[in-house]
C-alpha positions as CSV (number, residue, x, y, z in Angstrom):
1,X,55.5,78.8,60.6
2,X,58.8,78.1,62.3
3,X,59.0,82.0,63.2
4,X,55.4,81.9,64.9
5,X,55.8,79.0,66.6
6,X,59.1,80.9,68.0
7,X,57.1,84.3,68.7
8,X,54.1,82.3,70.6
9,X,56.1,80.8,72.7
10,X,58.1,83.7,73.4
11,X,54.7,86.0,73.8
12,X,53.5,82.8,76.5
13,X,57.3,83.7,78.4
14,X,56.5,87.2,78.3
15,X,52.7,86.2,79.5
16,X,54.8,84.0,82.3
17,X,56.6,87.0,83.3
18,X,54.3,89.9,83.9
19,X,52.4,87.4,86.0
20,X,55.9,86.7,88.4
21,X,56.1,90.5,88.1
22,X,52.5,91.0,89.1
23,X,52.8,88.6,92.1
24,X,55.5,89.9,93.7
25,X,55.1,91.8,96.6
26,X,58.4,94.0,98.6
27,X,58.9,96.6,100.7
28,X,60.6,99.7,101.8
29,X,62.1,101.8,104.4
30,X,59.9,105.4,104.4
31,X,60.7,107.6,107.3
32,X,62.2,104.6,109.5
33,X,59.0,102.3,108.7
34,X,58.7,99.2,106.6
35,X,55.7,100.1,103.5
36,X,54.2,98.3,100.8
37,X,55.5,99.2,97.5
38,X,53.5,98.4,94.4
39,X,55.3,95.4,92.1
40,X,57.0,97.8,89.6
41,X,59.5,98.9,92.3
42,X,62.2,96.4,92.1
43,X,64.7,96.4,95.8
44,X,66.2,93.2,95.3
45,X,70.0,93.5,94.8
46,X,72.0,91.5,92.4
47,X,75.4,90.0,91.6
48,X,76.5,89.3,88.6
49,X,80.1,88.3,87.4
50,X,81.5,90.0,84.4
51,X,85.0,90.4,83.0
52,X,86.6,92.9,84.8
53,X,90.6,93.7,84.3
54,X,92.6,92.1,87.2
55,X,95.6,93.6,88.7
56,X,99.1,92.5,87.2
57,X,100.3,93.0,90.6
58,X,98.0,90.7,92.8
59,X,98.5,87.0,92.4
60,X,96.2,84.5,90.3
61,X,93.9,82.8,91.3
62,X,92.4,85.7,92.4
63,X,92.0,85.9,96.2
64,X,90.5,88.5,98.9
65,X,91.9,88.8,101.9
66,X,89.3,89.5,104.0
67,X,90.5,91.7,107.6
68,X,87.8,92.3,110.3
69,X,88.8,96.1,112.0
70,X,86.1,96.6,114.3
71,X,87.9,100.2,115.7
72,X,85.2,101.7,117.4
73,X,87.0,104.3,120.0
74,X,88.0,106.9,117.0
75,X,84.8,108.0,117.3
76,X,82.0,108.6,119.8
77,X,79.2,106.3,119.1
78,X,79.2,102.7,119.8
79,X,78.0,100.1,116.6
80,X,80.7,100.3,114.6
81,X,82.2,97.6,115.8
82,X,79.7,95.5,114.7
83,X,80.1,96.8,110.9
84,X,82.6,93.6,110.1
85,X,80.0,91.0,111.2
86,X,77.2,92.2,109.7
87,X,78.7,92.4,106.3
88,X,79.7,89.0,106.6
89,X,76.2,87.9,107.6
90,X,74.8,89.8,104.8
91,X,76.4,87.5,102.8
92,X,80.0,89.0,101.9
93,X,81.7,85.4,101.0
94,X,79.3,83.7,99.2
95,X,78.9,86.7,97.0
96,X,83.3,87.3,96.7
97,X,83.0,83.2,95.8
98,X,80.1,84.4,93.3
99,X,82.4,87.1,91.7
100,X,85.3,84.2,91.3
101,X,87.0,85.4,94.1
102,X,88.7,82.9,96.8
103,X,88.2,84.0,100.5
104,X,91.0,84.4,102.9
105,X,89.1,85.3,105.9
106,X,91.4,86.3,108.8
107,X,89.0,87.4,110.8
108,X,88.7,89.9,113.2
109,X,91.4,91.5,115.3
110,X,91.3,92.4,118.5
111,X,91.9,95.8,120.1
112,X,92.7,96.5,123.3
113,X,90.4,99.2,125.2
114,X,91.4,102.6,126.1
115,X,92.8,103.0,130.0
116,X,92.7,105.9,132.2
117,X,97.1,105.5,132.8
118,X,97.5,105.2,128.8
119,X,100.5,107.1,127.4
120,X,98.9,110.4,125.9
121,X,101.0,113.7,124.2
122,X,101.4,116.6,126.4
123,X,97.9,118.3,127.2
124,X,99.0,121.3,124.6
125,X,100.1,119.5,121.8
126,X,97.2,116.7,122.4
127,X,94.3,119.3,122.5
128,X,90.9,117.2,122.3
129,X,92.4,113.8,120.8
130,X,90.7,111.4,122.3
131,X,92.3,107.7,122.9
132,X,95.5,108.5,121.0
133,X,97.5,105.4,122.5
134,X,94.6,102.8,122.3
135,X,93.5,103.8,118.4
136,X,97.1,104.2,117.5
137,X,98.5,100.6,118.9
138,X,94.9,99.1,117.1
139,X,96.0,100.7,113.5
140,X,99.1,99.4,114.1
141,X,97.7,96.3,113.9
142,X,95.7,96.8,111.1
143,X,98.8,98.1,109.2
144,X,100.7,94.7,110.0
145,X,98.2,92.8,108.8
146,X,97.0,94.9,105.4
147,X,100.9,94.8,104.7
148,X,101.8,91.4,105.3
149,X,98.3,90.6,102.7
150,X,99.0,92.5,100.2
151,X,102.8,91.7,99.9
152,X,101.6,88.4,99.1
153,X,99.9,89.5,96.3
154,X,96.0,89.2,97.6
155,X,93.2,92.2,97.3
156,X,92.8,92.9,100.8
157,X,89.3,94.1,101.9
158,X,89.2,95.7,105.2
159,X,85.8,96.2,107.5
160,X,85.6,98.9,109.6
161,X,85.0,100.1,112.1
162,X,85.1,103.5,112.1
163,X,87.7,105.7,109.5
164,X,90.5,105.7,112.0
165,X,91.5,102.5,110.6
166,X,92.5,104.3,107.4
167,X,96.0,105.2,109.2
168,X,96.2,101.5,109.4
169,X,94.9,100.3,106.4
170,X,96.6,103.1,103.8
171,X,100.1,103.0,105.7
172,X,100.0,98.9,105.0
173,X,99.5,99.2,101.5
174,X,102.1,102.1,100.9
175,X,104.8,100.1,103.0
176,X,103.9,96.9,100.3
177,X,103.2,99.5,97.3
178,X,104.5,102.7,97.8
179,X,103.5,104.2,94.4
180,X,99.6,103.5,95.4
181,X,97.2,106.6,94.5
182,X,94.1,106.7,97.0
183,X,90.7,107.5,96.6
184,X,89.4,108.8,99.3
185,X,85.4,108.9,99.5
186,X,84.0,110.7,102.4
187,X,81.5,113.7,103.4
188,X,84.7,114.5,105.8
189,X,88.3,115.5,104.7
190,X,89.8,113.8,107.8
191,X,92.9,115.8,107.7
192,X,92.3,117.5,111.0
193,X,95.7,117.1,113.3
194,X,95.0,116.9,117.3
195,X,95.5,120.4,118.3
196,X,92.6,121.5,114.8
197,X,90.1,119.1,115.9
198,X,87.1,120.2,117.6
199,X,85.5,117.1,118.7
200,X,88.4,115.5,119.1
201,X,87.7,112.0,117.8
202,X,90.8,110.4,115.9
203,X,88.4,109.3,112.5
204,X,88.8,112.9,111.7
205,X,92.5,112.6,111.7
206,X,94.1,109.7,109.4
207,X,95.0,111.8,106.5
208,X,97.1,114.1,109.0
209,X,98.5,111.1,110.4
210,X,99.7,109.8,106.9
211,X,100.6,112.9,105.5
212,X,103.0,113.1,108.7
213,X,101.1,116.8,109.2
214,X,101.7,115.3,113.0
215,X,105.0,114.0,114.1
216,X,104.8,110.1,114.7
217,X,107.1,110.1,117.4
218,X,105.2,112.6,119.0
219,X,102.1,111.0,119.4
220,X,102.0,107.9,122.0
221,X,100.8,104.6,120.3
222,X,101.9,106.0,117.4
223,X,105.8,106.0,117.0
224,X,105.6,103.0,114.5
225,X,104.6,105.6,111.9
226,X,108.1,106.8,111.7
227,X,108.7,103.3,109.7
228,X,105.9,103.8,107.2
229,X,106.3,105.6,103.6
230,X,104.7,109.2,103.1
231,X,101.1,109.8,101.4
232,X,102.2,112.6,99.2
233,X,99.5,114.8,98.1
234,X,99.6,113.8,94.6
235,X,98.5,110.4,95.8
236,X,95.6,111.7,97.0
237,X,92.3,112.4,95.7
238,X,89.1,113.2,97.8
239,X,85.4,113.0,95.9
240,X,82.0,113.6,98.2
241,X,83.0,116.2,99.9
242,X,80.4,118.6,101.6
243,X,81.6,119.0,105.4
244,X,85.0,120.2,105.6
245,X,85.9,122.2,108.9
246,X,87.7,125.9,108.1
247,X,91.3,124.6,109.7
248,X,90.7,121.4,106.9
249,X,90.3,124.1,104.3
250,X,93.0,125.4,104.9
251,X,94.9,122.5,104.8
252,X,93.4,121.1,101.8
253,X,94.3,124.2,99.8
254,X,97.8,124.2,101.1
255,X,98.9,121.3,100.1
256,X,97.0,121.6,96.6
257,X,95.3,118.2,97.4
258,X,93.0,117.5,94.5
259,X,89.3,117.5,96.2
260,X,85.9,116.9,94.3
261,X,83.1,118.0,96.8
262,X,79.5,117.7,95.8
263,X,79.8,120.9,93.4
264,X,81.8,119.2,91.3
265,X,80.0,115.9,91.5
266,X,77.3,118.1,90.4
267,X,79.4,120.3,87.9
268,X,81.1,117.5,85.9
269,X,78.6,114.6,86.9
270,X,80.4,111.5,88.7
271,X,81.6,110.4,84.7
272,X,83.2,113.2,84.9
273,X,85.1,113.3,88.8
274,X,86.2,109.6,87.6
275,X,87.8,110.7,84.3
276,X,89.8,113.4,86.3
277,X,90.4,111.0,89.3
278,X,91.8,108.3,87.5
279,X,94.0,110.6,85.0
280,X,95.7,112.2,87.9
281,X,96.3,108.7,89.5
282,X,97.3,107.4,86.4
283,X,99.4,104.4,85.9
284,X,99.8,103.7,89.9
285,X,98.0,100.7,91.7
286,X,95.1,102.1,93.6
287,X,93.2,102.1,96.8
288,X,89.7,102.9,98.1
289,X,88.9,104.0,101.3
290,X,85.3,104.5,101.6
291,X,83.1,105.8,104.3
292,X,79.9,104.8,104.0
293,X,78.8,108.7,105.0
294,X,80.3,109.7,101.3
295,X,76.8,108.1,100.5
296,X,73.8,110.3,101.1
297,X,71.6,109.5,104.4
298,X,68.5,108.1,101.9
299,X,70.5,105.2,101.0
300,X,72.9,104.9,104.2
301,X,71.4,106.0,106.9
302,X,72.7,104.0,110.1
303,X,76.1,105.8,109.8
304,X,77.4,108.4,112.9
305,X,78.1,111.7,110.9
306,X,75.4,111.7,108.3
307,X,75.4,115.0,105.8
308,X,72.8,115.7,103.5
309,X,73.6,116.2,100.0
310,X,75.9,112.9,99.0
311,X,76.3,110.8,96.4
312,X,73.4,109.0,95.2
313,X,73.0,105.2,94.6
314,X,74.1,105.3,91.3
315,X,76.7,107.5,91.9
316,X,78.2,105.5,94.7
317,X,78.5,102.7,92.6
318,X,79.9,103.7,89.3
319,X,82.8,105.3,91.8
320,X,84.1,101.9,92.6
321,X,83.1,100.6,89.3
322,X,85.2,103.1,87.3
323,X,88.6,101.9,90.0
324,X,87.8,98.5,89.5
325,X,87.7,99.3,85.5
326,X,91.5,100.6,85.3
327,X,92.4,97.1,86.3
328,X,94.5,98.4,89.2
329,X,93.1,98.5,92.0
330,X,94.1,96.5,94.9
331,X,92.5,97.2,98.2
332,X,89.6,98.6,99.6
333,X,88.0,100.0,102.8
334,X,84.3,99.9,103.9
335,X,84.5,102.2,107.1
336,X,81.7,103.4,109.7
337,X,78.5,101.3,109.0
338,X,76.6,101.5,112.2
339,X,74.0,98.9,113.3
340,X,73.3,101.0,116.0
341,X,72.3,103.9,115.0
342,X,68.8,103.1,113.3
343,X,65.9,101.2,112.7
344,X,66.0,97.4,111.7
345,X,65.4,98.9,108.2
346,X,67.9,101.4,107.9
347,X,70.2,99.4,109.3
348,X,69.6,96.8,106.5
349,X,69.8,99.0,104.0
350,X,73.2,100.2,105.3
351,X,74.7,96.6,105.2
352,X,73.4,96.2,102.5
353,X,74.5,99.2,100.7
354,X,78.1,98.4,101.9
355,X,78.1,94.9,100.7
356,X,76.7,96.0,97.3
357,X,79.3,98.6,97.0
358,X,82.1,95.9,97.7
359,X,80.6,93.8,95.0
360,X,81.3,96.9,92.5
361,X,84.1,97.1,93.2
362,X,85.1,93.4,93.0
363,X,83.8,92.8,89.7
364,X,79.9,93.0,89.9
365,X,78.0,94.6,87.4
366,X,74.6,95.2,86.2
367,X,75.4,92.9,82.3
């Protein structure tokens, strides 16, 4: 009787919730326009705490620093300077606070604009940089700050902005850890040095910049690179690959810098990439700088270099669940989400996509 009683009742939950199921109503982005979807769909986005392995090298309790880079001149397109807001309006510290994180928001910083008398390299060696001095005195900053967080033992979560930041961010963290291995998750290789670049803009360059593939002293605004440790090529490991200008494949293949492009996220599904990531990177604290454009366009479309063919949601997020697994990693990026550069929808689901993306890799999962 007792084991009736227990499946009625259990049969009049169920009854409960097909009928919530049944009621609900959401929608979707399809081609840039808000639709119906029927109530088997589910869009809503969750956050839920589990027991992930925390860092031995960051200090308990465990706190995010939270940096605001809102770099928008190492690229072309205004919005990116709006990313860091917009993440925090989605709801960035209620859901770090969710995940058992404190909050050390610092803000954001302020970067001065490019001028016409700015410092620049001579016109040969500076070939079609764009706003050398201004972007390299901003990631400066950014390098300050990301070092002076992490020595202290904090996760620190930057907010682009566009990828120029990376410079900033990745030199911080080596000058604090200099063993760190970095995963590097882009459509883009952005290894290009000034005089290879053919647009130009500097968030094609930060890996050149780190590598020291350009002289620091060189390069006006950015002299204080001379101070910072190396990023080694064994450090390094690219996944999302799929547009990779010829001088970069050159470079890439070089150097023997480990790179897993969309064949390979294919070839060895992203199980696979993650397994051979984290065994090369082995035993080293670890960082993630991610462009949202590593994502493909159907889940991230307000970004300014969009390429067909990325990672899918899934994907995406296993990535930076896999880091956060190893119980090292210590600092993240979340580079070049664009509120300008679609609808209200898409630009939604970009945030959104971001923010849900940080929560992976802070300790969200889906039990």
């Amino acid at each position: 009787m007792l084991a009736i009683t227990r499946w009625r009742g259990a049969a009049s939950a169920l009854s409960r919730c097909r009928a919530f199921h049944n009621s609900a109503v959401a929608s979707v982005s399809v081609e840039g326009e808000l639709r119906e979807i029927t109530p088997t769909s589910r869009v809503k986005r969750q956050v839920h705490h589990a027991d992930v392995p925390f860092p031995n090298f960051l200090k308990t309790p465990k706190t995010c620093a939270v940096i605001g880079a809102p770099m928008v001149h190492g690229q072309s397109k205004d919005g990116t300077d709006e990313g860091p807001q917009m993440l925090r309006a989605a709801g960035l510290h209620k859901e770090l606070k969710d995940l058992n994180w404190a909050v050390n928001d610092v803000g954001d910083l302020k970067f001065a604009p490019p001028k016409p008398d700015d410092p620049a390299m001579d016109e040969k060696e500076r070939g079609a940089m764009r706003f050398g001095y201004a972007v390299g005195n901003g990631c400066k900053q950014v390098s300050e700050l990301v070092h002076k967080h992490a020595s202290e033992g904090e996760f620190v979560l930057t907010l682009g902005g566009d990828h120029s930041i990376g410079a900033g961010t990745v030199s911080g963290v080596l000058k604090a850890r200099p063993n760190t291995g970095v995963v590097w998750v882009d459509a883009h290789a952005d290894i290009n040095t000034p005089t290879m670049s053919e647009s130009g803009n500097i968030h094609g360059m930060p890996v050149a910049f780190l590598m020291k593939l350009i002289k620091p002293s060189k390069v006006p605004g950015w002299e204080w690179m001379d101070q910072t440790p190396t990023l080694h090529p064994q450090q390094l490991v690219y996944i999302g690959l799929r547009d990779v200008d010829e001088a970069e494949r050159f470079i890439l293949k070089e150097l023997g810098i480990t790179c897993y492009t969309m064949f390979h996220v294919d070839k060895y599904g992203i199980g696979g990439v993650m397994e051979r990531t984290l065994e090369q990177l082995h035993g080293r604290p670890l960082h993630c700088s991610y462009d949202i454009d590593g994502v493909d366009p159907v889940h991230a479309p307000s970004t300014g270099t969009t390429v067909r063919g990325g990672l899918t949601f899934r994907e995406a997020h296993y990535l930076v669940e896999s880091i956060s697994e190893t119980g090292r990693l210590g600092s993240l990026d979340m580079v070049e989400v664009n509120p300008e550069l679609g609808s209200k929808v898409e630009n939604m689901q970009t945030v959104e996509m971001g923010l849900a993306l940080i929560d992976s890799a802070m300790g969200s999962r889906i039990l």
